[in-house]
Structures are given as C-alpha cells and as structure tokens.
C-alpha positions as CSV (number, residue, x, y, z in Angstrom):
1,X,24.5,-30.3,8.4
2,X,21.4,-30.9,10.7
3,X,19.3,-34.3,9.5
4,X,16.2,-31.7,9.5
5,X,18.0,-29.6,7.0
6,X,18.7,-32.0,5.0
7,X,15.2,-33.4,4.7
8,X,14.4,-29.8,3.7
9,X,16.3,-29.6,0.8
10,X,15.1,-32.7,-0.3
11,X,11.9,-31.7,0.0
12,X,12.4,-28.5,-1.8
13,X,14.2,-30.3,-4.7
14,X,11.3,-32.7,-5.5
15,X,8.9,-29.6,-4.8
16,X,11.2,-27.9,-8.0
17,X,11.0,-31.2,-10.1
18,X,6.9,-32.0,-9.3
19,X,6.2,-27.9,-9.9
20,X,8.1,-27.7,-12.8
21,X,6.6,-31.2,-14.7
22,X,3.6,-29.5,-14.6
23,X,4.0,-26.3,-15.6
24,X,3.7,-24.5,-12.3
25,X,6.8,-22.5,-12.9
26,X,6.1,-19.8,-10.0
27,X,5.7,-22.3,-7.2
28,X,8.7,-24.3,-8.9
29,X,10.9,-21.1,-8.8
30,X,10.0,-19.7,-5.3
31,X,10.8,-23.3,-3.9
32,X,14.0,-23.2,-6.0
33,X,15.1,-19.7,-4.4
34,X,14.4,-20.8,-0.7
35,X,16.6,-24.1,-1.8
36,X,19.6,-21.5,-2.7
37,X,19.1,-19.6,0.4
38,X,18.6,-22.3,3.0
39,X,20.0,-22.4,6.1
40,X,22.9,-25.1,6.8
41,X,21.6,-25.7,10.6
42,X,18.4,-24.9,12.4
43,X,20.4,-23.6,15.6
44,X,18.1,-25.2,17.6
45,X,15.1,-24.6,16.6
46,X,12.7,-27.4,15.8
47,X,11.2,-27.4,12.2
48,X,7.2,-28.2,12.2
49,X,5.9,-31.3,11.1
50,X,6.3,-31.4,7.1
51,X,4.7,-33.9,4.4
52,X,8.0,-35.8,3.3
53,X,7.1,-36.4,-0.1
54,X,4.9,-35.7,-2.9
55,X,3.7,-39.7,-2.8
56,X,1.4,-41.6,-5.3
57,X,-0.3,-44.7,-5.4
58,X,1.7,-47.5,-7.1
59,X,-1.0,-47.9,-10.0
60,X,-1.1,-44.2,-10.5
61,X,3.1,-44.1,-10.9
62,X,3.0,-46.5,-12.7
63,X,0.3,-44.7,-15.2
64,X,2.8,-41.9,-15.1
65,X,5.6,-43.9,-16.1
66,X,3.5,-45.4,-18.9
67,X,2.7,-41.9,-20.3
68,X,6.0,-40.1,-19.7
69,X,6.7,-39.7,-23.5
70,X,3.4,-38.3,-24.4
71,X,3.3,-36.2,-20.9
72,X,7.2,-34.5,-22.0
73,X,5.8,-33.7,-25.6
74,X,2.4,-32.5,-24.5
75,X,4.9,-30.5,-21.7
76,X,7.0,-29.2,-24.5
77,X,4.4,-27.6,-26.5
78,X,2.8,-26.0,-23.1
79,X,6.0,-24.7,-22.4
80,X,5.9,-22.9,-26.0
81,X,2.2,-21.8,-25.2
82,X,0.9,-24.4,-27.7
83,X,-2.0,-25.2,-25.2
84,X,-4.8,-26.5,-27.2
85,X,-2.2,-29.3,-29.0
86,X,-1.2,-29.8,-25.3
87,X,-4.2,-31.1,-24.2
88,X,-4.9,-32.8,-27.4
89,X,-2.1,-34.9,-27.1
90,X,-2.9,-35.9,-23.8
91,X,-6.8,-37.2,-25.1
92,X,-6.1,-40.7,-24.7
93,X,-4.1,-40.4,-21.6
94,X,-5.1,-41.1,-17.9
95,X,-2.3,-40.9,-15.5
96,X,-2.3,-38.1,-12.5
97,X,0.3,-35.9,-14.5
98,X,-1.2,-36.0,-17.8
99,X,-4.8,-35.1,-16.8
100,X,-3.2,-32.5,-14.3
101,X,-1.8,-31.0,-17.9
102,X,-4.3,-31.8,-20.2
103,X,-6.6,-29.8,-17.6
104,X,-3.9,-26.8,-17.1
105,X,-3.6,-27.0,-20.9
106,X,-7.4,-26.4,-21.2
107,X,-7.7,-23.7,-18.5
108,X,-4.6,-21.3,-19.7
109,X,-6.3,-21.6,-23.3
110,X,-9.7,-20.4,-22.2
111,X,-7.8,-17.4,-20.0
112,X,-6.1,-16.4,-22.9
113,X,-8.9,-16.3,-25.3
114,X,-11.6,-14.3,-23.1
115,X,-8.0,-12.1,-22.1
116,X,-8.1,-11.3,-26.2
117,X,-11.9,-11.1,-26.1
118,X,-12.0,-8.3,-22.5
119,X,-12.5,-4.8,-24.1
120,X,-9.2,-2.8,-24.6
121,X,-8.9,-0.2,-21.4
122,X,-7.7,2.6,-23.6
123,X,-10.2,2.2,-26.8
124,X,-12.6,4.8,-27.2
125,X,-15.4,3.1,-29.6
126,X,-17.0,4.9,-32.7
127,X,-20.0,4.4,-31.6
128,X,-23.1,2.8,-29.1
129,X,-23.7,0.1,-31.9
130,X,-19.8,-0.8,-32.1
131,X,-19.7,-0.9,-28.5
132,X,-22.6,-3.0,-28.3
133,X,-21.6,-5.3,-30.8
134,X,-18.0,-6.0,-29.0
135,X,-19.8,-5.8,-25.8
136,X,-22.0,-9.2,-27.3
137,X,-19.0,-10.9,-28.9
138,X,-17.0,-10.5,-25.1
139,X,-19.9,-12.2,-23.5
140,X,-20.4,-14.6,-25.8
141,X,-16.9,-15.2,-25.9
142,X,-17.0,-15.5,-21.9
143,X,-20.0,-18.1,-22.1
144,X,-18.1,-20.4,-24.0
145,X,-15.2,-20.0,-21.6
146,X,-17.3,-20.6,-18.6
147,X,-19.0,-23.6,-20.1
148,X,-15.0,-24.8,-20.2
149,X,-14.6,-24.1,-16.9
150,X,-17.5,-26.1,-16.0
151,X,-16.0,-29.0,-17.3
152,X,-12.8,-28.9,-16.2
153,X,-14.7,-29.0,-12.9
154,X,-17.5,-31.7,-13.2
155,X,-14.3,-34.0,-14.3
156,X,-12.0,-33.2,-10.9
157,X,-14.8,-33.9,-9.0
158,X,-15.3,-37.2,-10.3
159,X,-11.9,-38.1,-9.4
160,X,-12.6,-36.2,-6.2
161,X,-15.7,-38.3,-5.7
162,X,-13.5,-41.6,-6.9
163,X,-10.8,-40.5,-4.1
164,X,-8.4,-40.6,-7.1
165,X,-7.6,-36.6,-6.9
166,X,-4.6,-36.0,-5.9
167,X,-2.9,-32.6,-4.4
168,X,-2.3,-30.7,-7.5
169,X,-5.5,-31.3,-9.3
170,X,-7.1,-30.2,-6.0
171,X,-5.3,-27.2,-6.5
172,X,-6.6,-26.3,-10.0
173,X,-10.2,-27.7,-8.8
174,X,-9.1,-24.3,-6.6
175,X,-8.0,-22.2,-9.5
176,X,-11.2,-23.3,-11.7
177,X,-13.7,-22.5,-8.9
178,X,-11.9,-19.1,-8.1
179,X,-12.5,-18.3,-12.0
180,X,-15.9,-19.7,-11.5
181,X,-17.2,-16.6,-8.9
182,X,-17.1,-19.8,-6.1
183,X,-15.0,-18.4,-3.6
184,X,-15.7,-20.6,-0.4
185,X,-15.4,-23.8,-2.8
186,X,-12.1,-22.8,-4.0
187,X,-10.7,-22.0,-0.1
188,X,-12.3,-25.8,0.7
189,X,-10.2,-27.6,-2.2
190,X,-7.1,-24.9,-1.5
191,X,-7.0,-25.7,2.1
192,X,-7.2,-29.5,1.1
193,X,-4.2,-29.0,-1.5
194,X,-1.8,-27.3,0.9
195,X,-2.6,-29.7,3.5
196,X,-1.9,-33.4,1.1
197,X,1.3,-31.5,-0.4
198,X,2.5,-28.2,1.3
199,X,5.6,-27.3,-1.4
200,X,3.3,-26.0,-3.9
201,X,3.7,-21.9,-3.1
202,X,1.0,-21.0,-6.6
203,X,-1.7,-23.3,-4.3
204,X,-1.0,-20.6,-0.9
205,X,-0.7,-17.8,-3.1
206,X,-4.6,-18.3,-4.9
207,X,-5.9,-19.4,-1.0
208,X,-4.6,-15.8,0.3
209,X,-6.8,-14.4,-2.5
210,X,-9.7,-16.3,-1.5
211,X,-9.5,-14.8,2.3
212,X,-11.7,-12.5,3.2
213,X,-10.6,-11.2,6.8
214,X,-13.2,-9.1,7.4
215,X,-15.5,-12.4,8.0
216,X,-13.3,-15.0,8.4
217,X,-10.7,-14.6,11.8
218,X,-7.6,-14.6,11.2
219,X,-7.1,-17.3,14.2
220,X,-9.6,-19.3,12.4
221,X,-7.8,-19.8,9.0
222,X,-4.3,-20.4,11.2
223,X,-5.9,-23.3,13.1
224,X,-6.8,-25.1,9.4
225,X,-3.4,-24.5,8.2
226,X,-1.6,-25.4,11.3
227,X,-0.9,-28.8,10.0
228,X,0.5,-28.0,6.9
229,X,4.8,-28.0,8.0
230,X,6.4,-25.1,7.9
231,X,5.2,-23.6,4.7
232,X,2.0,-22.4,6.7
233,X,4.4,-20.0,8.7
234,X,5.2,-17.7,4.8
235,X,1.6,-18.1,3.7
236,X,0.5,-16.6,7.4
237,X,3.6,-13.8,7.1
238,X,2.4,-12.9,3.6
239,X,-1.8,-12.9,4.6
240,X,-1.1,-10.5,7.4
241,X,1.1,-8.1,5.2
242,X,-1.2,-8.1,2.7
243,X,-4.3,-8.2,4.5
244,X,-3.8,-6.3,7.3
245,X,-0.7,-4.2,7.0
246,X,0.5,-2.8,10.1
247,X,-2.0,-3.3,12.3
248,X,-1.5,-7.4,13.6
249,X,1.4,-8.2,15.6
250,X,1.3,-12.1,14.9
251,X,3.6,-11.3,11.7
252,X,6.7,-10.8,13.8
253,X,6.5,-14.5,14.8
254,X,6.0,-16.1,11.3
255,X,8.7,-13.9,9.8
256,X,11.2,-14.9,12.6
257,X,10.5,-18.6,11.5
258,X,11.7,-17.8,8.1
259,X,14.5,-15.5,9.1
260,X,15.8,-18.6,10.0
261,X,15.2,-21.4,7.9
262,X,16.1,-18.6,5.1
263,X,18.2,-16.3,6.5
264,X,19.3,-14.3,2.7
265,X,15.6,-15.3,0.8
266,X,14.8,-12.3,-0.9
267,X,10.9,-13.6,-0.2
268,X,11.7,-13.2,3.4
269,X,13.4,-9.7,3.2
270,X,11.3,-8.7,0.0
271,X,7.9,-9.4,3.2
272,X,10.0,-7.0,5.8
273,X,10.0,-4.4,3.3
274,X,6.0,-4.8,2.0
275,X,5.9,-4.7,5.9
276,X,7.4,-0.9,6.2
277,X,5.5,0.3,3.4
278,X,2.5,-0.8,5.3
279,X,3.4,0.6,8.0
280,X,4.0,4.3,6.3
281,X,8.3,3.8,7.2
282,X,9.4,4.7,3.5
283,X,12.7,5.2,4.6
284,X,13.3,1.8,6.3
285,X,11.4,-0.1,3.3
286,X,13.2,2.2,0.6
287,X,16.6,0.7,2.1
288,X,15.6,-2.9,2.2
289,X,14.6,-2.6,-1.6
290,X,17.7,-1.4,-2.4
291,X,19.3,-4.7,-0.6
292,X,16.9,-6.2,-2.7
293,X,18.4,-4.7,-5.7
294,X,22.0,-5.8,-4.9
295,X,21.1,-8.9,-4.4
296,X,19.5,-9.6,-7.8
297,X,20.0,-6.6,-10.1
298,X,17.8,-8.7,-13.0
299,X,14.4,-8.9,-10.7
300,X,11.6,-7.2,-11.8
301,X,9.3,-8.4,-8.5
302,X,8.0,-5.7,-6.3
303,X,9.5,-3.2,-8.3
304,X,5.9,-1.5,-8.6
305,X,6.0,-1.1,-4.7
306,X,9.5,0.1,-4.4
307,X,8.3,2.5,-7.2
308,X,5.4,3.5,-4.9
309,X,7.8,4.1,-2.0
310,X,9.9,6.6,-4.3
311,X,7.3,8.1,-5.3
312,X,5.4,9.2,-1.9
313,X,9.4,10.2,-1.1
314,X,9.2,12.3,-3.8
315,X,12.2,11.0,-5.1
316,X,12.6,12.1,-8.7
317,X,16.2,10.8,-9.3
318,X,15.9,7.3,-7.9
319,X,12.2,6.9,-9.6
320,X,14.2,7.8,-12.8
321,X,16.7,5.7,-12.3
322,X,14.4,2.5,-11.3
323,X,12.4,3.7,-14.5
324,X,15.2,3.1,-16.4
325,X,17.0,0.3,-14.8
326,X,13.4,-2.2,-15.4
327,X,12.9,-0.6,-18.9
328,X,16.5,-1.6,-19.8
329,X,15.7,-5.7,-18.0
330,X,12.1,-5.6,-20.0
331,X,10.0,-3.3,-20.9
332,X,7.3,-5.6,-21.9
333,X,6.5,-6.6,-17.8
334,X,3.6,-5.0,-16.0
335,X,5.8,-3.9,-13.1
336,X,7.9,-1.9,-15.6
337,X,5.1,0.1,-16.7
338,X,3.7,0.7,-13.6
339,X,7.5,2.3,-12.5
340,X,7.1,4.1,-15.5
341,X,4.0,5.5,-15.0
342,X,4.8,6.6,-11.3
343,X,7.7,8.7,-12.8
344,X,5.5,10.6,-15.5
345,X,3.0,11.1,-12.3
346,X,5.8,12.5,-10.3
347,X,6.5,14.6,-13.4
348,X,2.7,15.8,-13.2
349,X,2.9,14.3,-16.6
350,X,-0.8,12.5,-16.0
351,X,-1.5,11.5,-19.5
352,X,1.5,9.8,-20.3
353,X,0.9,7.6,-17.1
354,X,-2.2,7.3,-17.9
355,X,-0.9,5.8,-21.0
356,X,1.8,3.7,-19.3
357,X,-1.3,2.1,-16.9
358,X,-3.2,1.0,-19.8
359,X,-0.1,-0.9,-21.1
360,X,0.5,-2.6,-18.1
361,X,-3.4,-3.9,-18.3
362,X,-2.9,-5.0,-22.1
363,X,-0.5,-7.0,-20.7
364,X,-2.0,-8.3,-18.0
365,X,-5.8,-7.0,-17.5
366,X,-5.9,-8.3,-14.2
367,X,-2.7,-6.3,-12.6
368,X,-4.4,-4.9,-9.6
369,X,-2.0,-2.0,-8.7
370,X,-2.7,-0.4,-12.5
371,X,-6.0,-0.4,-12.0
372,X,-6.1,1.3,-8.3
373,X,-3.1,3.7,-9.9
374,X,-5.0,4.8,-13.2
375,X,-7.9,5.7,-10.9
376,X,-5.6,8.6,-8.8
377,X,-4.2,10.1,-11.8
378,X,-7.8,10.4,-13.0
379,X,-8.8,11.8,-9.9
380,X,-5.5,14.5,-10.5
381,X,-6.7,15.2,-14.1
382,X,-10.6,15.8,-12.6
383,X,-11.8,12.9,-14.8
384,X,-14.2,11.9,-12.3
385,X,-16.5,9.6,-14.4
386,X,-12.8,7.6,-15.2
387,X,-11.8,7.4,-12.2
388,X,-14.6,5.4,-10.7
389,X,-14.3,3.3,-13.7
390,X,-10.9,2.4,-12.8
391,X,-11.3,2.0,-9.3
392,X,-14.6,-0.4,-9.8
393,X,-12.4,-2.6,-12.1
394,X,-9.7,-3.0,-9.2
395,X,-12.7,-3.3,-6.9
396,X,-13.8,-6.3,-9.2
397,X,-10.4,-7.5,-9.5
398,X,-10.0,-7.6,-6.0
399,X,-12.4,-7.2,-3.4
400,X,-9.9,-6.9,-1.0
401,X,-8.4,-3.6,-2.0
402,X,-8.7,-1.3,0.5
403,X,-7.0,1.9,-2.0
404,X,-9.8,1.2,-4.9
405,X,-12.4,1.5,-1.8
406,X,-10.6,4.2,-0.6
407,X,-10.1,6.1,-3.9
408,X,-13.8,5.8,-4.9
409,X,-14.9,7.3,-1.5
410,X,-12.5,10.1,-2.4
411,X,-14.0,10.5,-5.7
412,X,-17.6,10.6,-4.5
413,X,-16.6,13.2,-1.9
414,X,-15.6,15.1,-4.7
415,X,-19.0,14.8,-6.3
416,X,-20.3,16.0,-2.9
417,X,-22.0,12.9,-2.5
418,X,-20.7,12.4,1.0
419,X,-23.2,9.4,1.8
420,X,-21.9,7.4,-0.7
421,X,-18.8,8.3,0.0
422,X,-19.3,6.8,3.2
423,X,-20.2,3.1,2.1
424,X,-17.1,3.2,0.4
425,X,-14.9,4.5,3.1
426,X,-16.6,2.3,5.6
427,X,-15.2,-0.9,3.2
428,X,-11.7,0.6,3.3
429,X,-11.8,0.9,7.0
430,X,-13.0,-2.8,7.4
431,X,-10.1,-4.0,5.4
432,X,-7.5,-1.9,6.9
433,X,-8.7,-1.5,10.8
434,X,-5.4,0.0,12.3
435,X,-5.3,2.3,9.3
436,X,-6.2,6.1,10.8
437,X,-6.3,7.5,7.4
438,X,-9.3,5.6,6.6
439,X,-11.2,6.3,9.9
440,X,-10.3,10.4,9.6
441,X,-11.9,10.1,6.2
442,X,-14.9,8.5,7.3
443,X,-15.4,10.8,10.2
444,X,-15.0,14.0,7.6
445,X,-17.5,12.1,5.8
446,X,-19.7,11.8,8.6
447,X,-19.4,15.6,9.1
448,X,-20.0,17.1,5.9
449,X,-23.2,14.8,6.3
450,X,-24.0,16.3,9.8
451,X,-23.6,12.8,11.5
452,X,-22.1,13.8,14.4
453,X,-22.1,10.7,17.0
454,X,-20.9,8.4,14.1
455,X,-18.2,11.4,13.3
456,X,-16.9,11.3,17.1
457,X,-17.1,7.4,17.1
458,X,-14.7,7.4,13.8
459,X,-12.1,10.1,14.7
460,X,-11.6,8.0,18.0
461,X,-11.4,5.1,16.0
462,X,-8.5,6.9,14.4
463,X,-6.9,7.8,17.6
464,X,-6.4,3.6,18.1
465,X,-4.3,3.4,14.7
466,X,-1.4,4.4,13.4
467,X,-0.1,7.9,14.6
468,X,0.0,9.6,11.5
469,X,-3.5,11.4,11.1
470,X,-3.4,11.7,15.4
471,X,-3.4,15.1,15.4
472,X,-6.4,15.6,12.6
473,X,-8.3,13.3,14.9
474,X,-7.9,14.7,18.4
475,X,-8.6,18.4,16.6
476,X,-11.6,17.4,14.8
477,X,-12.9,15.8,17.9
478,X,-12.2,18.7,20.1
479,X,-14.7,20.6,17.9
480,X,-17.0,18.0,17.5
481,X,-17.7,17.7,21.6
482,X,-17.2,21.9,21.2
483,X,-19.8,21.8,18.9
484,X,-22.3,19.6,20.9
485,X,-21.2,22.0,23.8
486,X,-19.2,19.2,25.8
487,X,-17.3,21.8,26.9
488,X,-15.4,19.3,29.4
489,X,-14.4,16.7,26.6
490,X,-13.6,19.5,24.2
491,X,-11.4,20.6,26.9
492,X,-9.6,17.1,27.4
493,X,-9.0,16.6,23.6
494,X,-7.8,20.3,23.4
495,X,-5.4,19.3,25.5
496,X,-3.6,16.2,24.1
497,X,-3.2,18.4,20.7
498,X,-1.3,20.5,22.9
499,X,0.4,17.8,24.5
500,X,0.7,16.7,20.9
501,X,2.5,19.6,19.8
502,X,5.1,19.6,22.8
503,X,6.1,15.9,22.3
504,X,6.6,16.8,18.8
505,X,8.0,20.2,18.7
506,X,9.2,20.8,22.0
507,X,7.0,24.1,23.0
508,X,4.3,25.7,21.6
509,X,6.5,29.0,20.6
510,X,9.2,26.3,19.1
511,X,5.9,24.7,16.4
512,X,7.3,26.7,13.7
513,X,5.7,25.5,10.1
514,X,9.4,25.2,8.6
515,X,10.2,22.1,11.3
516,X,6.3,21.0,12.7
517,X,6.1,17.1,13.2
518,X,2.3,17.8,12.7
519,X,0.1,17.1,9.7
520,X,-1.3,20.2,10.1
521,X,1.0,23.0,8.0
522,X,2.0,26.9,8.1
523,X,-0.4,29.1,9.9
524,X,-3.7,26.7,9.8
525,X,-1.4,24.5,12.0
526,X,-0.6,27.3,14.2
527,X,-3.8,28.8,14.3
528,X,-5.3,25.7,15.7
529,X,-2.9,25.1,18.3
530,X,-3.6,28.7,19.1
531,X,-7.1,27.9,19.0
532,X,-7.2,25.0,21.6
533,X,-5.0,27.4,24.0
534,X,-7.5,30.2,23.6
535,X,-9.9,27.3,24.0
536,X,-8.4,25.8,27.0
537,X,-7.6,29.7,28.7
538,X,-11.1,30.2,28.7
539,X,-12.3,26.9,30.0
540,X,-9.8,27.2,33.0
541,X,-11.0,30.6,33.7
542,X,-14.6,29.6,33.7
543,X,-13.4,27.0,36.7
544,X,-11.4,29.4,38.4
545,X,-8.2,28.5,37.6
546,X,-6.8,32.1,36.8
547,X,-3.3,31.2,36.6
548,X,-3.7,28.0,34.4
549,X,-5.4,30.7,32.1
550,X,-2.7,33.0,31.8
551,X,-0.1,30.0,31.0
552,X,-2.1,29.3,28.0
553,X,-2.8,32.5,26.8
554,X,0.7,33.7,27.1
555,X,1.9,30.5,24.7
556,X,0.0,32.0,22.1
557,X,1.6,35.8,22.4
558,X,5.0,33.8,22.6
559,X,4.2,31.4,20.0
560,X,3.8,34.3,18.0
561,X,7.4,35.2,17.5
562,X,8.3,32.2,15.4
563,X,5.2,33.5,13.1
564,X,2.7,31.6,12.2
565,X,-0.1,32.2,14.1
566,X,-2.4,34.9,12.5
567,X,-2.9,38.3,14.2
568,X,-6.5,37.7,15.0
569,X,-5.7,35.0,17.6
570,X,-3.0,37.1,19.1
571,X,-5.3,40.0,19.9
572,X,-8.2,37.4,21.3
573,X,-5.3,36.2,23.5
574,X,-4.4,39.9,24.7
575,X,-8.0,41.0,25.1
576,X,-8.5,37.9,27.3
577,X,-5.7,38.3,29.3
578,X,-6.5,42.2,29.9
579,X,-10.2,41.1,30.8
C-alpha cells in the first residue's frame, strides 16, 4: 500500500474518533465512508499537502485527559438529547473538548426550543388575536435564543482573542455567527477552521452555505482554500454543483481527484448524479441513483432528488416504488416525505402533497426543497397568496435558491405583475447563469412589459446556456428584431430555427409533432417553422433571390403532408409562390 495512503487512512480514522467525541456525527460519518471506500494506491498521482493531525497543546491534552470522565458522561447525555444536563455538567470544566461540548450542548438546546416555538406551517389560527399572541411568544422566545447565541459567541472570541481556540470551536464560532444573520463573519472563522484541521466535512458543508457566488468569484474562494489538503477538492466539486449546476467546467477536475482517492464513495458518485440533474440528463442521473441504491439499499440521502428526477420522467411506477421503499426504512425522515409528496403530485393529488410538505417541515422547518416544492403545488392548486408564502420561506432559508426565485417570478407573472416578476427572475438568473430557462423567462417578462432591448439582450443570453429552451429563444428573437423592423436580423435568426429544425428533425416536411426534438409542440411548432420560411421566402425575394424563395416556400407545401402546419400558412405559401 502507497505510504500516502496510508497516512490517509490514518488521518480519516482520527477524523472519525475527534468528530465523533464531539458529537459531530455527520462529519464523523462522511469521513468514516470515504475510509471504507479508499483507494489502496494513488497510481501515481500525488496527494496535496494535508494537516497530519488534529494536534493540541500539551497543557490543553492534558486538560482533556483530566476531564475525560466528566467530558464521556456530559457526551452520553448529548448523545440521548439531554443537552441542557450536558452542558451543566461540563460548568466547572475547561479543557478544549468539554467547552467545545458544553457550547454544542448550549447551541442544539436553543435550536430546538425556538424549532418548538416557529409557528406550525399547516395551522390555520382562530383568529388575529391568537395569531398575535403566538406571533409575540415566537419572538420572544427567539430573543432569548439570540441573547444565547450572543454568548456562546462573546466566550469563543475570548479564546479567539487568548489564541486558545482551536479548529473546532472556530467552527461553531462559524455555526453561531451563521445563526446570528453574520454571514461574512462566519465564512472568516469557517475558512480558518478548514484550514487548522481539514477532516471536519460539517465545517465545509456550513462554509458552502455561506457563499454567495454571485459576489464572491469562484477563483477567489479556491485560492483561500487551496491550502487546505485534499479535502478542498470535495468541498470545490460539491460548491460548483450546487451553486452553479451545469454551467462551470472546473467540476470535471475536482471530481477526477476524488474518483481516485475514492473510487466506490457513494459521495463521489452520489455528486456525478446531482451533476446530471443539473444539467437536465434525467436519464443518465436516474441510472447512477439506482447504483446508488444497490449499493446501500438502507440510505435515505438524496432520495428527494432522485424523487425529483422520477418525477420530471413521469415515472409513476418507480416514484411508487421509491415512495414505498423510504416509507418502509423510516417514515419519520424529511427526505421520505418529500418522495411522498412527489408521488401524490404526480397523482395530481395536490392536497395530499401538500400535506406530506408540511410534515417534512415539522420535522425539520428548515428542509429547503419542501419549502420550494409546497410553493409549485400551490401554484398547480391556484393558491397564489400560498405560494409566495412558501417560496419567501425557502427564499429566507436560503438565499441561494435559484427555484424559490424562480417560482415566485412565476407566481407574480401570474398575477400579471410582470415587473415584479422581473426582479425575481433577474435573481434566478444571477444564481444560475448557464441556465436558459431562467433567461427565456426574463425575456417573456421583459415582453409582456414592452421592454424590448432588455427582451432581445435576455433571449440571447439564453442562446449562451444550456440547449434546452434554444429554439424559444431564437423564435422569440426573430420576432423581436421583426418587430423593431430589423428585417436583416429577423432574417438571420429565422434562419437558425430552421437550421434548428433540420439538425433535429432531419427536414422541415420530416418535423412531425409525434417525433419533434423541439420544445415547441403540434401545429404551434409547425406553424412557426412555417412562419420563419414564409418569413425567410419573402425576405429573399425582396433581395432578388427568386429561387432561394421558392425553396422555402415549397418546404411549407411539403411540410404539410406530415400535418401539422395549419391551412392558413399553406395558402400564404401558394399565393406567394403564384405572385
């Protein structure tokens, strides 16, 4: 075995042990899988610098070795959720690892109670007084909570100020300025953690939600975690998944690194997958779920998104099937009812999921994806009022959620408030550049406003992401320059919807709505291609290219054999070529 895997595992093995004595049972168990599923050689390739050890001072261990009775009771009753007699056993104690738990302790119990205080999602109240009344006992509730937080803080930065903090207390200085609203403070300490003691996975996984790509480059937050071993390369993969989807090619190179420290992690093959769905391939990320799901039947993790996947597909058996399969492992786990719910929304059975939603928020109220779900089967049930509810809690969640943006310019475009609409779209489109989708909307936005430059400047925004909504771009921009009687660049995007339809069709007279590659469907797809040939025809003529004229016109008589294109354009198409 290669001396560089072997310092690895070692490494990984005291990440389990350090995670685990304090009660960071995530980051223990991700570092405990990529143990399992490492790699016996490098073949050559040359692992980045790592930090050896999680190391201590010799009067801090020996504080810790001092306590280590009173820090495994106090650990014992945290691990039975006994948090307040936690950290009151831990009062008198002052090594690194008991005030690390006494802290935790103190943190989890102040989550829980304002979690038991939040209003319930799916409670309708009696009346405005009751409301008000539960409304006042929440903030109260949460002004208590934040006066905790505030000193959990003041006393980590004392030992910050006393250089006494060491890699895991600056990672819930992190966590406790996160709660606080203080976003840059918490990246500071979080970038600090990773970099004193890289093995902690819980301390990458709150920095990623502290990243806001849309000011801060990419390049700019790999430079300050380029010194943090290898672990940098799965916090990069996982950022640019999350973050930006398809649209960065930079994943390819992080991923690789894994693939080969890890070549059977589920993490690693569990990113490929998050990677298709981002990229729109259900059928390539459907497969890799179902590797997933031989290779640990009993894992609940990303079961939402493979629900997501099935549900786009249209899949009603395997939706069932996962349905039943995660209610059978544990129904009581947010992913489970958001599986759920995707099946009774496949079944058009909205309230139901509705229902199913609401349950996955009871039991954790800050599950993004039921948030951002509940708002589209509002939207499907016209509960417009709900809907932007829902999508403003994921918003608050999460500002980073480009499908609550997206859903609430959707909803506001069905209020025919397209201006708002617009704000909202314009924030989807920030987050996800390369996403089309999100450019086409803003430019139908833009139009139903009567904005035309910023309409043209969006569609050919579109044209520069992903190829889904091409052909809704070049059409709408063909009309757009039409419109503003450009008859020239009308003419050029005319022309690549044609060209759009050949690549994907063949011919023209071949674009039949039963096997069209275009988004476009049944005789509105037609009629448009027809449209830009009738269009094209009579631009041709005007420069005196007769013959170039006839070609196009005589598509649209062929094209009408494999129906589709309505009469009307036929007999334009005759007339023209009789004139």
């Amino acid at each position: 075995m290669d001396t560089s895997v072997v310092v690895l595992r070692d490494q990984l093995r005291q990440a389990v042990e350090e995670c685990s004595a304090r009660g960071l049972v995530f980051a223990a168990k991700w570092a405990a899988e990529q143990l399992c599923n490492l790699s016996p050689t490098t073949l050559g390739f040359k692992l980045p610098a790592s930090h050896a050890s999680f190391t201590q001072e010799s009067a801090q261990a020996a504080l810790d070795a001092e306590e280590k009775d009173s820090v495994s009771l106090a650990k014992c009753l945290f691990d039975l959720r006994e948090f307040e007699r936690a950290a009151y056993k831990l009062q008198k104690c002052s090594g690194p690892r008991a005030v690390f738990l006494r802290l935790y302790s103190q943190y989890l119990s102040r989550e829980r109670r304002v979690g038991e205080a939040a209003p319930n999602s799916n409670k309708s109240a009696a009346s405005d007084t009751a409301l008000s009344a539960e409304e006042s006992d929440r903030r109260r509730t949460a002004g208590e909570a934040d006066r905790e937080l505030l000193a959990i803080r003041d006393e980590l930065e004392a030992l910050d100020s006393d250089s006494s903090i060491d890699a895991f207390q600056l990672y819930l200085l992190g966590l406790v300025h996160k709660a606080l609203g203080q976003r840059l403070h918490a990246q500071e300490a979080l970038l600090r953690s990773v970099c004193a003691y890289e093995f902690n996975w819980s301390a990458w996984q709150l920095l990623e939600t502290c990243v806001d790509t849309v000011q801060q480059p990419v390049e700019q937050l790999s430079a300050k975690v380029s010194g943090a071993g290898w672990m940098q390369h799965a916090f990069m993969a996982q950022l640019l998944v999350e973050q930006f989807g398809s649209g960065n090619n930079e994943f390819g190179v992080h991923h690789r690194v894994l693939e080969q420290l890890f070549p059977n992690s589920q993490f690693v093959l569990g990113l490929r997958a998050v990677r298709h769905y981002s990229m729109r391939e259900f059928e390539e990320a459907r497969q890799l779920f179902v590797q997933l799901q031989h290779a640990d039947p009993y894992a609940l993790e990303l079961s939402d998104i493979h629900s997501n996947i099935l549900y786009v597909m249209e899949d009603r058996a395997r939706l069932g099937e996962l349905a039943h399969r995660c209610a059978a492992l544990d129904r009581f786990r947010p992913e489970t009812c958001c599986v759920i719910g995707n099946y009774y929304s496949l079944r058009r059975e909205h309230e139901k999921a509705v229902g199913y939603f609401q349950r996955a928020l009871q039991l954790d109220n800050k599950y993004l994806a039921a948030w951002t779900l509940m708002g589209h089967e509002f939207i499907e049930m016209k509960n417009t009022a709900a809907a932007v509810d829902a999508y403003r809690h994921a918003v608050d969640t999460d500002t980073r959620d480009y499908r609550a943006w997206y859903g609430l310019g959707q909803t506001y475009e069905m209020l025919n408030m397209p201006h708002y609409a617009c704000s909202y779209y314009m924030r989807a489109a920030a987050l996800r550049p390369y996403d089309s989708r999100m450019w086409c909307a803003l430019g139908s936005c833009y139009e139903a406003s009567s904005q035309r430059t910023p309409a043209i400047e969006s569609y050919r925004r579109a044209l520069l992401g992903t190829a889904e909504n091409e052909a809704v771009a070049i059409t709408r921009l063909a009309h757009l320059y039409d419109d503003a009687g450009d008859r020239a660049k009308a003419a050029y995007y005319f022309q690549l919807l044609v060209e759009h339809a050949v690549k994907n069709a063949g011919a023209l007279q071949d674009t039949a709505p039963s096997n069209s590659g275009l988004p476009l469907q049944g005789q509105g797809q037609m009629d448009e291609l027809a449209t830009a040939c009738l269009f094209l025809a009579s631009y041709e003529h005007d420069r005196g290219n007769p013959s170039v004229a006839l070609r196009y016109l005589a598509q649209v008589v062929d094209g009408a054999n494999s129906g589709g294109i309505s009469q009307q354009r036929v007999d334009e198409a005759k007339a023209m070529m009789r004139a």
